[in-house]
C-alpha positions as CSV (number, residue, x, y, z in Angstrom):
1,X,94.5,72.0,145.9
2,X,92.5,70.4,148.7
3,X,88.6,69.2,147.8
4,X,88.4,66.7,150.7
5,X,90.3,66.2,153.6
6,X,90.1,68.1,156.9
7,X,90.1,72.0,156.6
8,X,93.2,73.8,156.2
9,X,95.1,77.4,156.9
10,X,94.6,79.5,154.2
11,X,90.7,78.2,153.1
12,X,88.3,79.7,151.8
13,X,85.0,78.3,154.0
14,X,81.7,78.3,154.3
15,X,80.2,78.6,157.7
16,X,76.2,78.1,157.7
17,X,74.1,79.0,160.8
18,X,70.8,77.7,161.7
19,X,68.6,80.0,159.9
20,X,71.0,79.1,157.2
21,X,72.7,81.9,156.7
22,X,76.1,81.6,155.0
23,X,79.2,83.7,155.7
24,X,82.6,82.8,153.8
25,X,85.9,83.2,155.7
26,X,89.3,82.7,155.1
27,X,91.1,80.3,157.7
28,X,94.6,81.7,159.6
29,X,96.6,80.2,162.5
30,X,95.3,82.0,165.2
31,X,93.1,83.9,164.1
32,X,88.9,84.8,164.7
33,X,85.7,85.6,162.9
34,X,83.8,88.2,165.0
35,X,79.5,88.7,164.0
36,X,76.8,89.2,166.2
37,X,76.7,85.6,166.5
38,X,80.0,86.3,168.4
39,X,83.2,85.0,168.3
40,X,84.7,82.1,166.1
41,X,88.4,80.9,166.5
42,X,89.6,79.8,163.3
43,X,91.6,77.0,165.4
44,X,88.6,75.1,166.0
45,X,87.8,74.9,162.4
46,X,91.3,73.8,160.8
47,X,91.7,70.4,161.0
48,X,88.5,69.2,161.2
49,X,86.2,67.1,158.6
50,X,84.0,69.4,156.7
51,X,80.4,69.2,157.9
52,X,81.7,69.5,161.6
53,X,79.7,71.9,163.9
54,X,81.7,74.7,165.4
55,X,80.5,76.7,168.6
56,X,81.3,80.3,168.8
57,X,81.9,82.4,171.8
58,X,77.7,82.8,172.7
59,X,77.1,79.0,172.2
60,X,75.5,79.8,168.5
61,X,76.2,76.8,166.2
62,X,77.8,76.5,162.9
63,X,78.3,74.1,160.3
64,X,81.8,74.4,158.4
65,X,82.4,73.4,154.3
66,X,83.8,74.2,151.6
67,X,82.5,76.8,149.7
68,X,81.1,75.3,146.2
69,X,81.6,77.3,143.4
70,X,78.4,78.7,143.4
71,X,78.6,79.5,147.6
72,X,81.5,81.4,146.4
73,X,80.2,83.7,143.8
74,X,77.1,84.1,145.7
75,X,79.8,85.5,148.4
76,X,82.5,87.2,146.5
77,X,83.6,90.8,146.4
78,X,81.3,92.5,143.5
79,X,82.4,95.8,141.0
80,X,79.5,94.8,138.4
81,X,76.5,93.0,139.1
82,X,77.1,88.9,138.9
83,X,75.2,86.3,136.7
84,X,74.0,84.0,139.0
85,X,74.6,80.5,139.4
86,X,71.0,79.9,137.2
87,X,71.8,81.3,134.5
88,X,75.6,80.1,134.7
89,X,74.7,76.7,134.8
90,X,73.0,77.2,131.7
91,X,75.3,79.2,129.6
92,X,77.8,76.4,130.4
93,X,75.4,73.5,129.2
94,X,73.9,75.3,126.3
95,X,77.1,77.1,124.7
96,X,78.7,73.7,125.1
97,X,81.9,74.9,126.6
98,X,83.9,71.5,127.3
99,X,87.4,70.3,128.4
100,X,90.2,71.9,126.1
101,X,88.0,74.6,124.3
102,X,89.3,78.4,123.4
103,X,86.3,80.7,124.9
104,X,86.5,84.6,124.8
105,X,83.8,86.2,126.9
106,X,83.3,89.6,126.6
107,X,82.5,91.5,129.8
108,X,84.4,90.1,132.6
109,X,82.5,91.8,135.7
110,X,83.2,90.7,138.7
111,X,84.4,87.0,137.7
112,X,81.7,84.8,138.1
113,X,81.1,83.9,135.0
114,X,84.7,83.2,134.5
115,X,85.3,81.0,136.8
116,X,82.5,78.9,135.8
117,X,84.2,79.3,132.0
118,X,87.7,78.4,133.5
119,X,86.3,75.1,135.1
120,X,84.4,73.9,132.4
121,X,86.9,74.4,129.6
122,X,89.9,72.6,132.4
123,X,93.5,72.3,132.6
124,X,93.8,72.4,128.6
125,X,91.1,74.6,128.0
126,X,92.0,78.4,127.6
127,X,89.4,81.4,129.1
128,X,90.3,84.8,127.2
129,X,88.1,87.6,129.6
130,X,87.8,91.1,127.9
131,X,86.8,94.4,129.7
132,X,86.7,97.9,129.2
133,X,86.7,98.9,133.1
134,X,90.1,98.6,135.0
135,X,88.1,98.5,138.4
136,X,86.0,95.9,137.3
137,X,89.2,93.8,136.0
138,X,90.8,94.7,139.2
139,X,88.0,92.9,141.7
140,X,87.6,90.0,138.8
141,X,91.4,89.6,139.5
142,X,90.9,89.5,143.2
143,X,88.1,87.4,142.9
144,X,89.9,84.9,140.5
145,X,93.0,84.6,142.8
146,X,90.8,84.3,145.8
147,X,89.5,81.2,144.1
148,X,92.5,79.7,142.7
149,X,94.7,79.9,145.9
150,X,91.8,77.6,147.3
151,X,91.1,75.3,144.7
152,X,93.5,75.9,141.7
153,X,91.3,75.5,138.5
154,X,91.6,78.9,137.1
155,X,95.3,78.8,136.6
156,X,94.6,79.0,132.8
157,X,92.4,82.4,132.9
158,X,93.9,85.3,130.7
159,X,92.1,88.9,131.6
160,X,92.9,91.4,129.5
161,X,91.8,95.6,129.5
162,X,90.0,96.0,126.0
163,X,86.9,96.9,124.1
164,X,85.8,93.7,122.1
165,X,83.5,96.0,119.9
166,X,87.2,97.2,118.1
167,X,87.9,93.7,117.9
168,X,90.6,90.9,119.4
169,X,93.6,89.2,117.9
170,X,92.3,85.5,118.9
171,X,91.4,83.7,115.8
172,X,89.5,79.9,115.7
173,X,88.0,80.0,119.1
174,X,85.6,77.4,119.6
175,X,83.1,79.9,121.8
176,X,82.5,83.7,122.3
177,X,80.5,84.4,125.6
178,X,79.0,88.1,125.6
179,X,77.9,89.7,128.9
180,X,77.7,93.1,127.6
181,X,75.2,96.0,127.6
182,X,75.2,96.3,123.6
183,X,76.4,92.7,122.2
184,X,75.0,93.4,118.7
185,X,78.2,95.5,118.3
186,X,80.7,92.8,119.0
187,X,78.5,90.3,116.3
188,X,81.4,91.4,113.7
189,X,84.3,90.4,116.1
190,X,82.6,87.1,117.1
191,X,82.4,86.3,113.0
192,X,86.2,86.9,113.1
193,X,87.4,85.4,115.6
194,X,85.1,82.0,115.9
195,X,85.7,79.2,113.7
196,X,83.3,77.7,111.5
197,X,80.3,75.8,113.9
198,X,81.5,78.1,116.7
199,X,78.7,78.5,119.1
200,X,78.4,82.4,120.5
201,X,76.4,82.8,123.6
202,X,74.8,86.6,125.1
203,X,73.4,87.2,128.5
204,X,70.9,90.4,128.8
205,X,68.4,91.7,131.1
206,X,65.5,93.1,128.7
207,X,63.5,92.1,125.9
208,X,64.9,95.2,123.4
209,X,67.9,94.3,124.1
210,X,67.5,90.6,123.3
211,X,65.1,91.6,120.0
212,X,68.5,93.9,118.3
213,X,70.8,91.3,119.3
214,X,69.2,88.7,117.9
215,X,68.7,90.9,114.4
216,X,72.3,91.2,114.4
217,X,73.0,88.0,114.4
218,X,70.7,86.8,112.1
219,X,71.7,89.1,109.5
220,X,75.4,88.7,110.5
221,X,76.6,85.5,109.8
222,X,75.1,83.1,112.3
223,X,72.3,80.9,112.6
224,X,70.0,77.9,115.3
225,X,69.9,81.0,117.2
226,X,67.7,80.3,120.7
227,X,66.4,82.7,123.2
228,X,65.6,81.2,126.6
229,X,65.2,82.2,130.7
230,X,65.3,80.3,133.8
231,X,62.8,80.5,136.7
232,X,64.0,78.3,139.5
233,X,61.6,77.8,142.5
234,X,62.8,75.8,145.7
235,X,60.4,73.6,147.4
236,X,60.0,73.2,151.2
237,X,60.0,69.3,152.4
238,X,58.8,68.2,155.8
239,X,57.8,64.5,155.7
240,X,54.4,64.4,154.1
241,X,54.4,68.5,154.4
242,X,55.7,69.6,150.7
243,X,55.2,72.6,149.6
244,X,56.6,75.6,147.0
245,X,58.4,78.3,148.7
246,X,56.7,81.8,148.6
247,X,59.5,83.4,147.1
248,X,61.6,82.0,143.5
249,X,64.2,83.7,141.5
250,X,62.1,84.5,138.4
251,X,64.0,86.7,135.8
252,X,67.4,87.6,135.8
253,X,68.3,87.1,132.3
254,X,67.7,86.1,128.9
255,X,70.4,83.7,127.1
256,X,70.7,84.1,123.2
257,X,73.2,81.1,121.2
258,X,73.7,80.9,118.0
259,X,76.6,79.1,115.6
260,X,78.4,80.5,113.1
261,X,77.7,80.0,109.8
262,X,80.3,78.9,106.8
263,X,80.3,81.1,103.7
């Protein structure tokens, strides 16, 4: 699939105004993108370099990439609520997920999380996605396709309808991703189906949350267990004129890991 090279029919792409607003669009023969910045032909977009400027019918002007993964899941239809590319980033880096590895996560959402997963783990890695809401497994599907018709690397992506807390027949993974409301309940599935050093990783919201999961997984078989967040603040640079931004995306989410212990 294309990551370079002019812009094609049937793209997923990023256009970007000048207050830098972003709006994601898939390219068609023929076809137009209508907003109250007016009207875009799609045929002025395919076949051109990526960072070109596009004009739309009232002169506004916009620049045209592709999306990165994080443009895209910033941008992507949404059941449950996404983990954002923060707190991605980390989960990836911190539960070591690497070319080849066998990861379960538990609570697929909307996909964003799982596409990050599929990436990271590559072409002869293996993502195993688990959750209990068909509509949620229906947009993550949508969501995963969307992304794979552009860019192909979530081929190897395996969603399945089930409740984790009742268990799941995979056996030796090397990681166990939770994004769950109650992830102290699936601590006995991750001691099953982890091997020995296996690394499993939680995302939650609140402190009690994040207090009982942690217990569980103290007293359940794993240890090294970390508890962390991620405040990111932008800055504003205008030659000598640098400055934080007013705004920052404090908390969204705490991010547990532990490994699993051998008897």
């Amino acid at each position: 699939m294309p990551r370079s090279g002019a812009l094609a029919a049937g793209e997923r792409v990023l256009l970007i105004d000048g207050r830098a607003r972003r709006y994601l669009i898939t390219l068609g023969d023929g076809r137009q993108w209508h907003s109250h910045l007016g009207a875009l032909e799609h045929d002025a977009v395919i076949g051109a370099p990526e960072g070109r400027v596009v004009a739309t019918s009232r002169g506004s002007r916009l620049l045209a990439f592709r999306p990165t993964l994080a443009d895209f899941t910033l941008k992507m239809q949404r059941g449950a609520q996404v983990i954002y590319p923060k707190d991605t980033a980390l989960i990836v880096t911190f539960a070591d997920i690497f070319p080849g590895a066998t990861v379960i996560e538990a609570g697929t959402g909307s996909g964003a999380l799982t596409l990050a997963l599929a990436r990271a783990v590559g072409d002869s890695g293996r993502v195993v996605s688990y959750e209990v809401r068909e509509d949620h497994l229906a947009t993550a599907a949508s969501n995963i396709e969307a992304w794979q018709a552009s860019f192909g690397d979530a081929g190897h992506v395996e969603l399945r309808l089930g409740d984790v807390f009742e268990g799941v027949p995979e056996q030796d993974a090397d990681r166990m991703v939770f994004d769950l409301p109650e992830p102290w309940r699936a601590v006995g599935t991750a001691l099953e189906s982890l091997a020995p050093g296996g690394i499993v990783c939680s995302y939650l919201p609140t402190v009690p949350q994040v207090s009982q999961t942690v217990e569980a997984l103290r007293g359940g078989g794993f240890g090294l267990l970390s508890t962390f967040e991620a405040l990111v603040r932008s800055w504003n640079v205008d030659g000598q004129s640098v400055r934080p931004d007013h705004r920052m995306v404090a908390h969204t989410g705490f991010i547990i890991t532990g490994r699993k212990l051998s008897p």
